[in-house]
C-alpha positions as CSV (number, residue, x, y, z in Angstrom):
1,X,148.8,156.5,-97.9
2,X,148.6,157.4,-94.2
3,X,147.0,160.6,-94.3
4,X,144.6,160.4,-91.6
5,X,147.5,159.3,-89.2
6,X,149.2,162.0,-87.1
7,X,152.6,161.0,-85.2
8,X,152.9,162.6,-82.1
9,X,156.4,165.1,-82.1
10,X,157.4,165.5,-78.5
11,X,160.2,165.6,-76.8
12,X,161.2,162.2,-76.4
13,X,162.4,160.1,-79.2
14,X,160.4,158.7,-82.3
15,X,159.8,155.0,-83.0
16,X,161.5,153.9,-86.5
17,X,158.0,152.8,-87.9
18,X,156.6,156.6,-87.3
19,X,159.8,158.2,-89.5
20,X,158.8,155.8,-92.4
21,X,155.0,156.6,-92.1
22,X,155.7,160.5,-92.4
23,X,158.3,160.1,-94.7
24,X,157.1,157.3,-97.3
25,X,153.5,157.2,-96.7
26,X,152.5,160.8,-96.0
27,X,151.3,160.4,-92.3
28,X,151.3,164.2,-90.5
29,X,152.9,165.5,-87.7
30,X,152.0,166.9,-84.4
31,X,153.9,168.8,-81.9
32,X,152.7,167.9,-78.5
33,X,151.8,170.1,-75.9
34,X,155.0,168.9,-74.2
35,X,157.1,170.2,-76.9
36,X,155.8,173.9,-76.7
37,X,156.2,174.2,-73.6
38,X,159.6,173.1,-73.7
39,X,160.5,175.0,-77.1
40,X,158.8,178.5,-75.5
41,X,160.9,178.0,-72.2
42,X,164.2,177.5,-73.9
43,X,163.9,180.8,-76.0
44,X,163.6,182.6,-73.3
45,X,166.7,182.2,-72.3
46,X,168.2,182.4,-75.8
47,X,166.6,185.7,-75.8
48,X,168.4,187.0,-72.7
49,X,171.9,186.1,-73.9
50,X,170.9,188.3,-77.4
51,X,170.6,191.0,-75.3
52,X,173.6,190.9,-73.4
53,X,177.1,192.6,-74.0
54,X,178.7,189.2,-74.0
55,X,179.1,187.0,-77.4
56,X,177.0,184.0,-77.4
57,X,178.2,181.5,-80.5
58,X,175.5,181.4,-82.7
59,X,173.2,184.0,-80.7
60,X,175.0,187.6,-81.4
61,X,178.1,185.9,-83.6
62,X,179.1,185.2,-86.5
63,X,179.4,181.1,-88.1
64,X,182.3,178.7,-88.1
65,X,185.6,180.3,-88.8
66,X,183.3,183.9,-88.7
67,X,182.8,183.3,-85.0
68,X,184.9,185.6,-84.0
69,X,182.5,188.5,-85.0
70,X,180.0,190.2,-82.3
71,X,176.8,191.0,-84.5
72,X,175.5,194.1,-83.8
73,X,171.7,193.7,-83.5
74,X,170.0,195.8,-85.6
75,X,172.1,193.3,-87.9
76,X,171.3,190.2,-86.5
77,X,167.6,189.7,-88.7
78,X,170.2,189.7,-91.7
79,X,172.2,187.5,-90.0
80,X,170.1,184.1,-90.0
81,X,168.7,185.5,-93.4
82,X,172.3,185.4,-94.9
83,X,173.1,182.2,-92.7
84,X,170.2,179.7,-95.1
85,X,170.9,181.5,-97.9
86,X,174.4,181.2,-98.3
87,X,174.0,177.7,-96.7
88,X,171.5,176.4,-99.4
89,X,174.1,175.7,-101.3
90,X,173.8,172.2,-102.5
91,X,174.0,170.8,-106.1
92,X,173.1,168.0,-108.3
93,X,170.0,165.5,-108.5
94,X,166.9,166.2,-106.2
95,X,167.1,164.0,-103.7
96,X,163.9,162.0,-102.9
97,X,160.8,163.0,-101.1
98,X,160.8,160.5,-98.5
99,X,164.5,160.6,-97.5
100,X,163.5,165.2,-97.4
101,X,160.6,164.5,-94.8
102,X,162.5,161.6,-92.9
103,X,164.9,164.6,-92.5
104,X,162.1,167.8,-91.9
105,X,160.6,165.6,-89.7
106,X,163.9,164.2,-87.7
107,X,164.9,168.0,-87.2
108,X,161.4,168.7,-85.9
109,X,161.9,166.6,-83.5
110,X,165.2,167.7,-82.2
111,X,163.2,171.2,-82.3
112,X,160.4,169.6,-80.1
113,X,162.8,168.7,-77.7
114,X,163.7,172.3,-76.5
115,X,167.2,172.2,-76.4
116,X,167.4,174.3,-79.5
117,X,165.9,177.6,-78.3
118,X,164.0,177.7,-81.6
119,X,160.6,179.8,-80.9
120,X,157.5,177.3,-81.3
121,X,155.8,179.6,-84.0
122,X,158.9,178.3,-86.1
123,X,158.7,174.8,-85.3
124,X,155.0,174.8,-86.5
125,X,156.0,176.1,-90.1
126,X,158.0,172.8,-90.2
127,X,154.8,171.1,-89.1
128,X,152.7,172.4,-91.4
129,X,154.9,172.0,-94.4
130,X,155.0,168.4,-93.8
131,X,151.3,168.1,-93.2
132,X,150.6,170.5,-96.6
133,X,153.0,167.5,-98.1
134,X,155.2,170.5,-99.4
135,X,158.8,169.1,-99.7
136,X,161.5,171.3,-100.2
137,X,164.0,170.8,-102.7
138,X,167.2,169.3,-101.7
139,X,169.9,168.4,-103.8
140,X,172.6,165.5,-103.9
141,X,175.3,167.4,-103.1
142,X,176.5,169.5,-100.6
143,X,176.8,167.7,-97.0
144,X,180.2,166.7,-95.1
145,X,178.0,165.4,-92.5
146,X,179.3,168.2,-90.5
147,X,178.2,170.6,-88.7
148,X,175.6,167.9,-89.7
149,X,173.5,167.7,-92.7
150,X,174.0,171.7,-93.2
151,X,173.4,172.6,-97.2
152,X,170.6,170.1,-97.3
153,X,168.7,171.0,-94.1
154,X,169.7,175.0,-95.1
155,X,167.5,174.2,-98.5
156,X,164.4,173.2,-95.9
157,X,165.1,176.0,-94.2
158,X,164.6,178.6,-97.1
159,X,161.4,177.2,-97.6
160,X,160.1,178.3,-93.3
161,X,161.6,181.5,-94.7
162,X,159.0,181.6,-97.9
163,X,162.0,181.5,-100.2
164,X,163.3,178.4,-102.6
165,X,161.5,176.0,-104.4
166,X,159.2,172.7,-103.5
167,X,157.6,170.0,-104.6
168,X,153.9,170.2,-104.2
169,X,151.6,167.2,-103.0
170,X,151.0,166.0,-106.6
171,X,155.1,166.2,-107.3
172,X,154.8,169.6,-109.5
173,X,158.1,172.2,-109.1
174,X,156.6,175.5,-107.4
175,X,158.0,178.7,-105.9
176,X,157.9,178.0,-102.0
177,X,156.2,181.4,-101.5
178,X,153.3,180.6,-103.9
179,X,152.9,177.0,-102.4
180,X,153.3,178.1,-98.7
181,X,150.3,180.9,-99.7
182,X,148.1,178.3,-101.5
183,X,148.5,176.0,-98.6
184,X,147.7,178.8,-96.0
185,X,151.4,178.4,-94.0
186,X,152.9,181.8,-93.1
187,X,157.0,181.9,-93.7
188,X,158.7,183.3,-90.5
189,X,161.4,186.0,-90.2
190,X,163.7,184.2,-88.2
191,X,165.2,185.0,-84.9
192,X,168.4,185.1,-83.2
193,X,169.5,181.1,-83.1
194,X,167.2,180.4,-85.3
195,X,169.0,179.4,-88.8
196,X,171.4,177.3,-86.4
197,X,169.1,175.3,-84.8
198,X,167.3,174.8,-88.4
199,X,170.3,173.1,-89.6
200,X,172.9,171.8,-87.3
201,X,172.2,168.3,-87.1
202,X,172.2,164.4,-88.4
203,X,169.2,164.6,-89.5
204,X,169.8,163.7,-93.6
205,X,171.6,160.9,-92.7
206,X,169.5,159.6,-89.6
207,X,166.4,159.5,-92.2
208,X,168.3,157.5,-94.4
209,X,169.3,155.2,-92.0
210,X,166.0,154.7,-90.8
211,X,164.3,154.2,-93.9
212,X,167.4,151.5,-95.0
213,X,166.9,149.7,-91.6
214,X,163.3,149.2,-92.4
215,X,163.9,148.0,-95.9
216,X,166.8,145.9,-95.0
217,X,165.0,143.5,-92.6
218,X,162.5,142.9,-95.3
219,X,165.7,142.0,-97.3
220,X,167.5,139.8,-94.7
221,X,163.9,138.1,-94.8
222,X,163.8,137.9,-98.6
223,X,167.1,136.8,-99.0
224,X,166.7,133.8,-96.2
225,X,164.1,132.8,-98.7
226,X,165.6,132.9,-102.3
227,X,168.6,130.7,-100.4
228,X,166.1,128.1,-99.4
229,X,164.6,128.0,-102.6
230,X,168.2,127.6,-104.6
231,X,169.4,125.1,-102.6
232,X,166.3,122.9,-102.6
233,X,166.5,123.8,-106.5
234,X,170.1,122.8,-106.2
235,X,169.1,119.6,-104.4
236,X,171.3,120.9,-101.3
237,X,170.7,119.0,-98.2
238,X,169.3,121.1,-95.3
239,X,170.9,119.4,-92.4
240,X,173.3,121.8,-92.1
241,X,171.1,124.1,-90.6
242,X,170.4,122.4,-88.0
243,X,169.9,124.2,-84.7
244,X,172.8,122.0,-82.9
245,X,175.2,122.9,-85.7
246,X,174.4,126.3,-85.6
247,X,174.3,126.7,-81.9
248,X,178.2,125.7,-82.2
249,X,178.8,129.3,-83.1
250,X,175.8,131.5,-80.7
251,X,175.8,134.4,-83.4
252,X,172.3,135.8,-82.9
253,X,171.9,136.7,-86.6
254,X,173.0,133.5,-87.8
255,X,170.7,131.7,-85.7
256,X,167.7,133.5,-87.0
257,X,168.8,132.7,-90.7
258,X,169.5,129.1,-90.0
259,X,166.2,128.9,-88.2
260,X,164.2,130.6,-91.6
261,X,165.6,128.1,-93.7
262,X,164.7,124.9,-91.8
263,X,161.0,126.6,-91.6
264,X,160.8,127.0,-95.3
265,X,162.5,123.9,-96.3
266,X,160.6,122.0,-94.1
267,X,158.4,118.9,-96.2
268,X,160.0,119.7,-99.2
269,X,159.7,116.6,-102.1
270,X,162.5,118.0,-103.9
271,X,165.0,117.3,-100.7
272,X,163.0,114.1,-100.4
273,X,163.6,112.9,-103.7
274,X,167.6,113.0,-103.1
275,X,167.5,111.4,-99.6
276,X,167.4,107.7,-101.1
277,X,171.4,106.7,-100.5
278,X,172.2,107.6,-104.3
279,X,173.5,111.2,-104.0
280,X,176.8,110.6,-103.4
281,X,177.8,114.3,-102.9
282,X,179.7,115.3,-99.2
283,X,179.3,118.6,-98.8
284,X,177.6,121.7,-101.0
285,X,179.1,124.8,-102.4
286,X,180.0,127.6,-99.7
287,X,177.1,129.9,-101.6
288,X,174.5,127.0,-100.3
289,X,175.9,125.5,-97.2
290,X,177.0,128.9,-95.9
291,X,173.7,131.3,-96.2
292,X,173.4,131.7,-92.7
293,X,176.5,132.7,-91.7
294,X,176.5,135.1,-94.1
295,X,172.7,136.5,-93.7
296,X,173.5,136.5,-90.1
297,X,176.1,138.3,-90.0
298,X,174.0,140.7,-92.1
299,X,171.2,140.7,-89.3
300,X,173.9,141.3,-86.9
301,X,175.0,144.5,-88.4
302,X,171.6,145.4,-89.1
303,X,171.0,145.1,-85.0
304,X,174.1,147.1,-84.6
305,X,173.2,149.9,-86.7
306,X,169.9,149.8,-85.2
307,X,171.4,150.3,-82.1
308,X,172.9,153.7,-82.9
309,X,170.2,154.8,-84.9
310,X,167.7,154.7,-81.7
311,X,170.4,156.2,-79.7
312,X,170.7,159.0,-82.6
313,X,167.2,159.7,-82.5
314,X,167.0,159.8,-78.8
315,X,169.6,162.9,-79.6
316,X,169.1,166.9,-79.5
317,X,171.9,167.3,-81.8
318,X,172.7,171.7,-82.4
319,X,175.1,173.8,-81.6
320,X,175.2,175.7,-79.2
321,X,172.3,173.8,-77.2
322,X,170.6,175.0,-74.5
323,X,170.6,173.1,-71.3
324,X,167.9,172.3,-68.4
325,X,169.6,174.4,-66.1
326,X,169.8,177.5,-68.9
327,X,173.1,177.4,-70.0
328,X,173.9,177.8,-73.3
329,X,177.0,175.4,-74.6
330,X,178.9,175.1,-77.5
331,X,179.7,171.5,-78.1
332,X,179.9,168.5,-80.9
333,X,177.4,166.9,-80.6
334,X,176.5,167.6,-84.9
335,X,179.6,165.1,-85.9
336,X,177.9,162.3,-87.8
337,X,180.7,159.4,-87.4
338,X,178.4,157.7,-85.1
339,X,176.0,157.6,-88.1
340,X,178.2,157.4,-91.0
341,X,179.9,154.4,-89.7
342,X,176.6,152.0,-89.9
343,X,175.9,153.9,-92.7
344,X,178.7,152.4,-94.7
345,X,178.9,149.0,-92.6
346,X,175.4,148.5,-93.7
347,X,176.5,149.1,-97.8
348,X,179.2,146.1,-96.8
349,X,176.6,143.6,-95.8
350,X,174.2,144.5,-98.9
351,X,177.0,144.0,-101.2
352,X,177.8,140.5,-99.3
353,X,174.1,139.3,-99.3
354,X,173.9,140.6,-102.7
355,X,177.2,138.6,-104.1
356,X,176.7,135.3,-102.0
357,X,173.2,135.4,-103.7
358,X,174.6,135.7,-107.1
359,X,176.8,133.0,-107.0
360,X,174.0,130.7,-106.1
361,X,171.8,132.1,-109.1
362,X,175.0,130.9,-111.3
363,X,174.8,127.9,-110.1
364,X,171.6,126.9,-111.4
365,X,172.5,128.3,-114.9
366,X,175.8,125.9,-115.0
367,X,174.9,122.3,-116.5
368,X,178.3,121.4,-114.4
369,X,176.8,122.1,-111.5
370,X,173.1,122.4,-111.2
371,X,172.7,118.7,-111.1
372,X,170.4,117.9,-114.1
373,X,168.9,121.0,-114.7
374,X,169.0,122.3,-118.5
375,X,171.6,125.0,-119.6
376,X,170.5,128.7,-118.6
377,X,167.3,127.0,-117.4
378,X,166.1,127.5,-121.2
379,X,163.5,125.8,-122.8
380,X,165.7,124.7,-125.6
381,X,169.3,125.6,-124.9
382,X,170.6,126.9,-127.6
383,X,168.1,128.1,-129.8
384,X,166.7,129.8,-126.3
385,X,169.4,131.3,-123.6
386,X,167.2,130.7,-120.8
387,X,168.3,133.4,-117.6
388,X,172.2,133.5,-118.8
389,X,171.6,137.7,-119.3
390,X,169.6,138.1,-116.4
391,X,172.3,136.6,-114.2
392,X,174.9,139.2,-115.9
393,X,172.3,142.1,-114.6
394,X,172.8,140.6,-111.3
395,X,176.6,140.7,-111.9
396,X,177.0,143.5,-113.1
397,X,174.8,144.8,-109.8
398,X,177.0,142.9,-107.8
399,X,179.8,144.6,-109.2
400,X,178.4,148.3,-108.3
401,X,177.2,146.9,-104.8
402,X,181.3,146.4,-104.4
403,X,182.0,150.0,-105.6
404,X,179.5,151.1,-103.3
405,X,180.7,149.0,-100.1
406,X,184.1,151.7,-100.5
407,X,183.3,153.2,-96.5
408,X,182.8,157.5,-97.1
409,X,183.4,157.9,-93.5
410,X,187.1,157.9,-94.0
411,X,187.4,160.3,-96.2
412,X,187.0,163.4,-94.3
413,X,188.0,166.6,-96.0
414,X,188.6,169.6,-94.1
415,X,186.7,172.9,-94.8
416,X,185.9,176.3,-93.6
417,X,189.5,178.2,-93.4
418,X,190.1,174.7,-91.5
419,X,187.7,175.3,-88.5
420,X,185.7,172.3,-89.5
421,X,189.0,170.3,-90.0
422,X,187.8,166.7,-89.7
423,X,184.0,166.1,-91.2
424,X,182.3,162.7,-91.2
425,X,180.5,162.3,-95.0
426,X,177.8,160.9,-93.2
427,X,175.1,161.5,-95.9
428,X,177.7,160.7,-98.5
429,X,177.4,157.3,-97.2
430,X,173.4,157.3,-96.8
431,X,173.4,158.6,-100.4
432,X,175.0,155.0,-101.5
433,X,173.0,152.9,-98.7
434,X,170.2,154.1,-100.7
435,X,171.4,152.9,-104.0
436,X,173.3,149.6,-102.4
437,X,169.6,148.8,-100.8
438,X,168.1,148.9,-104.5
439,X,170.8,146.8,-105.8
440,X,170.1,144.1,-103.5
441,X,166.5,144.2,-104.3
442,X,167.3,143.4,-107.5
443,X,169.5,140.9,-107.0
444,X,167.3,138.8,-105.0
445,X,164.4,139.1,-107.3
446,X,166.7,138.0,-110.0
447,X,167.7,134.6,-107.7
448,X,163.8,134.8,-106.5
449,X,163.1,134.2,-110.6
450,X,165.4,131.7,-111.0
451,X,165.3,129.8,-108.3
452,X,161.0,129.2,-109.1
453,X,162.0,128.4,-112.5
454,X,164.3,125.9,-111.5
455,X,161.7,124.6,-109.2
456,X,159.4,124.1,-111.7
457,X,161.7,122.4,-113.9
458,X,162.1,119.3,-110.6
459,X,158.6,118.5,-111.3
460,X,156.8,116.3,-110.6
461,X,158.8,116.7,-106.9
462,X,157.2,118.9,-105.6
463,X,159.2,121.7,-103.5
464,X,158.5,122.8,-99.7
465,X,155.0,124.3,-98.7
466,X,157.2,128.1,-97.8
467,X,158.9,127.7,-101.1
468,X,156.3,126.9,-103.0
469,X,153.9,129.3,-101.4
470,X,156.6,131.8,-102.9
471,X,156.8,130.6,-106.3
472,X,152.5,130.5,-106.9
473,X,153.2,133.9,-105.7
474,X,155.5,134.7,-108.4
475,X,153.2,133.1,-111.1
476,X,150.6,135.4,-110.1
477,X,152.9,138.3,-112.0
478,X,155.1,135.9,-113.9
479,X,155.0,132.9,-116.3
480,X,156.8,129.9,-115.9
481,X,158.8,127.9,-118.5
482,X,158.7,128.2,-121.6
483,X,160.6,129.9,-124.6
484,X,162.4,132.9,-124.4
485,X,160.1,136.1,-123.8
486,X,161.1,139.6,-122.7
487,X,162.7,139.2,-119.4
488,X,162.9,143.0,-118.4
489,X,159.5,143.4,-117.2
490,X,159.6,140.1,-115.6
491,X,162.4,141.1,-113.8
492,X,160.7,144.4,-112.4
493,X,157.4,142.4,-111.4
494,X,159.6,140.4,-109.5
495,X,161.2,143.5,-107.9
496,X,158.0,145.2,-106.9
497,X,157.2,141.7,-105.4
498,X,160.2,141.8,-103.5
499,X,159.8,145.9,-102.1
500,X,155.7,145.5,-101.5
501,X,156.6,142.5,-99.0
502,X,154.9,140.0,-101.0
503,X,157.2,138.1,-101.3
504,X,157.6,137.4,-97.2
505,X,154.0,137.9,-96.5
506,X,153.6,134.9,-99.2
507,X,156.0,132.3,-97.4
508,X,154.4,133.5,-94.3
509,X,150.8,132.5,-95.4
510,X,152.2,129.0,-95.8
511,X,154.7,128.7,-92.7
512,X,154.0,131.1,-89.8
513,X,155.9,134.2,-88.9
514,X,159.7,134.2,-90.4
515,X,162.3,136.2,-88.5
């Protein structure tokens, strides 16, 4: 928990590390001094253009294909009432707390940076729900991903109104208006703009993109050291990652990987015990000999998608915006391709990392090929079965990861009498990042378990100081050989290992800083 931490919410963008601590760790939020000022000068002139005679989208009309209508303003109170309402419309599974702050705080920010016209008394209802740890409920379904994240952010919105439903700090279902009271945070009546600004944007499928880019890299580090440990267990050689091979083809990511394994391989007595002149093998398997490329290509795209995610939330993404120089312009600016696009490039390269590590796992269970290791690694093949089930989990994973790498960016389907005739799924795709992400986690704790199995069954060589810092790590949680036991809970130790950073921090301790 972060409580006593406060991210600063101005006008400028937000690092990565301060979305996660809001959204998973429960750091607050403050709006800077900055972003007032900014906010209260913008509404003024969102203010004059309610009170002119000429239509202003969004202002004093009507939404989407309804633009065409001039509100009259004794109407216009009903207006952004009837605007959240009929917008918090979504369906389905609650969607989980962190990824609901990511996005309260993410649109905060585009609030703070005053390009919304949204009054600051509004902007600190969104504050203080965040810093009560009162999460609106938003459901699964119910985003095109344009005009942005509407049904989900429309659901947040309810709650600034006093309306809906939340989930209080210790998790329990409450009526917004009795939580908002408890917590002392007075609902607002919204104001012309208002319900716009409160949920035209990204900012559903920015938080998920931020929150998978943070767990990815702890993955592409994890997964650079479950390959080192199956190929020593494999009695691979390590010479092909050798920095002269690998600067043959200058891919950043793949020189990162490359450079990770030689670190953790380095004084291994497993490789040591094969270097005598009687392995007569030429070459190993693609699975071992071709991690890096692999993992760095995964790094690559992770840098990539990182990329466009700072850019992203750099952005004041509403519609209409208002400008520096007062103007007030319609624009499209909410379209989430931009972010719908790494979104699904990013479930690829899970389901890549996920199934190269597979087949390496499957190696070490195959007598044909695991070079004198025992049958499913068990302790008495046969009567035992060793990891053969736990390798079909990670299968059967793998196989999801695949269904899951399908991009949802191309499958825009138009809506709203055809106004909003090309849409971007973007928080489709974040909604199977998420569950791609957890797939890989388990697939590398499964090759993690294996792989320090069949370590210990090379004894008395002993395996690298980084891979054997990893697997003393996993005996801390997990037995080693032996018969048969429940492998289930194994499994999730293994996992919670691999999500708690243990896992890195533990080859780390032995070998320096990993990339």
């Amino acid at each position: 928990m972060h409580d006593n931490e406060v991210v600063a919410v101005g006008p400028g963008p937000l690092a990565f590390d301060d979305v996660v601590r809001v959204a998973r760790y429960g750091a607050r939020a403050g709006l800077t001094d900055d972003a007032i000022a900014e906010m209260a000068a913008s509404r003024g002139r969102v203010e004059e253009l309610a009170e002119a005679d000429t239509p202003a989208y969004g202002v004093s009309t009507g939404f989407g294909a309804l633009a065409t209508r001039h509100i009259d303003p004794s109407l216009r109170g009903r207006l952004q009432r009837s605007l959240i309402r009929s917008h918090a419309a979504g369906s389905g599974p609650e969607v989980e707390t962190e990824v609901v702050r990511a996005m309260m705080l993410l649109r905060l920010r585009t609030l703070a940076t005053g390009h919304t016209g949204v009054r600051p008394a509004t902007a600190r209802v969104l504050e203080s729900l965040l810093n009560a740890r009162l999460t609106p409920v938003v459901h699964e379904y119910g985003s095109l991903g344009c005009s942005g994240d509407l049904a989900p952010l429309a659901h947040v919105a309810l709650t600034i109104m006093g309306e809906g439903v939340v989930r209080d700090a210790e998790g329990r279902l409450r009526p917004a208006a009795e939580a908002l009271k408890e917590a002392g945070v007075e609902p607002v009546e919204l104001a012309a703009k208002e319900g716009l600004a409160l949920i035209n944007g990204t900012d559903g499928m920015l938080g998920m993109l931020v929150l998978a880019l943070h767990d990815l890299s702890r993955l592409l580090t994890t997964a650079d050291i479950s390959a080192a440990m199956s190929v020593e267990a494999l009695l691979g050689t390590d010479y092909v990652f050798a920095a002269d091979l690998q600067a043959l083809r200058p891919h950043p990511g793949q020189a990162l990987a490359a450079a990770n394994m030689r670190t953790l391989l380095a004084g291994s007595g497993v490789m040591a015990s094969h270097r005598d002149g009687s392995c007569t093998r030429v070459q190993d398997a693609y699975s071992l000999r071709c991690a890096p490329q692999v993992a760095g290509a995964a790094r690559d795209t992770l840098a990539h998608a990182s990329a466009v995610a700072a850019r992203e939330i750099a952005s004041a993404i509403d519609n209409p915006v208002v400008l520096a120089d007062g103007r007030v312009e319609s624009n499209g600016n909410f379209h989430g391709a931009p972010v719908a696009y790494v979104l699904d490039f990013l479930a690829i390269a899970a389901a890549d990392l996920a199934s190269i590590a597979e087949r390496r796992t499957d190696r070490m269970l195959d007598v044909a090929r695991s070079h004198g290791l025992p049958a499913f690694l068990a302790d008495d093949p046969g009567v035992d079965s060793g990891h053969m089930i736990a390798q079909y989990t990670q299968a059967a994973i793998v196989s999801e990861l695949k269904r899951l790498a399908a991009p949802a960016s191309v499958d825009s389907i138009p809506s709203s009498a055809m106004q909003e005739d090309h849409v971007s799924m973007g928080w489709s795709a974040g909604r199977k990042l998420r569950r791609a992400v957890d797939g890989l986690t388990r697939v590398l704790a499964i090759e993690l378990l294996t792989a320090a199995r069949a370590l210990d069954l090379r004894r008395p060589y002993a395996p690298a100081p980084g891979t054997g810092a990893v697997v003393a790590a996993l005996r801390e949680s997990v037995a080693g050989q032996g018969a048969d036991r429940f492998l289930a809970p194994e499994i999730e130790a293994v996992v919670r290992l691999v999500e708690s950073g243990a896992v890195v921090t533990a080859a780390e301790s032995a070998v320096g800083p990993l990339a």
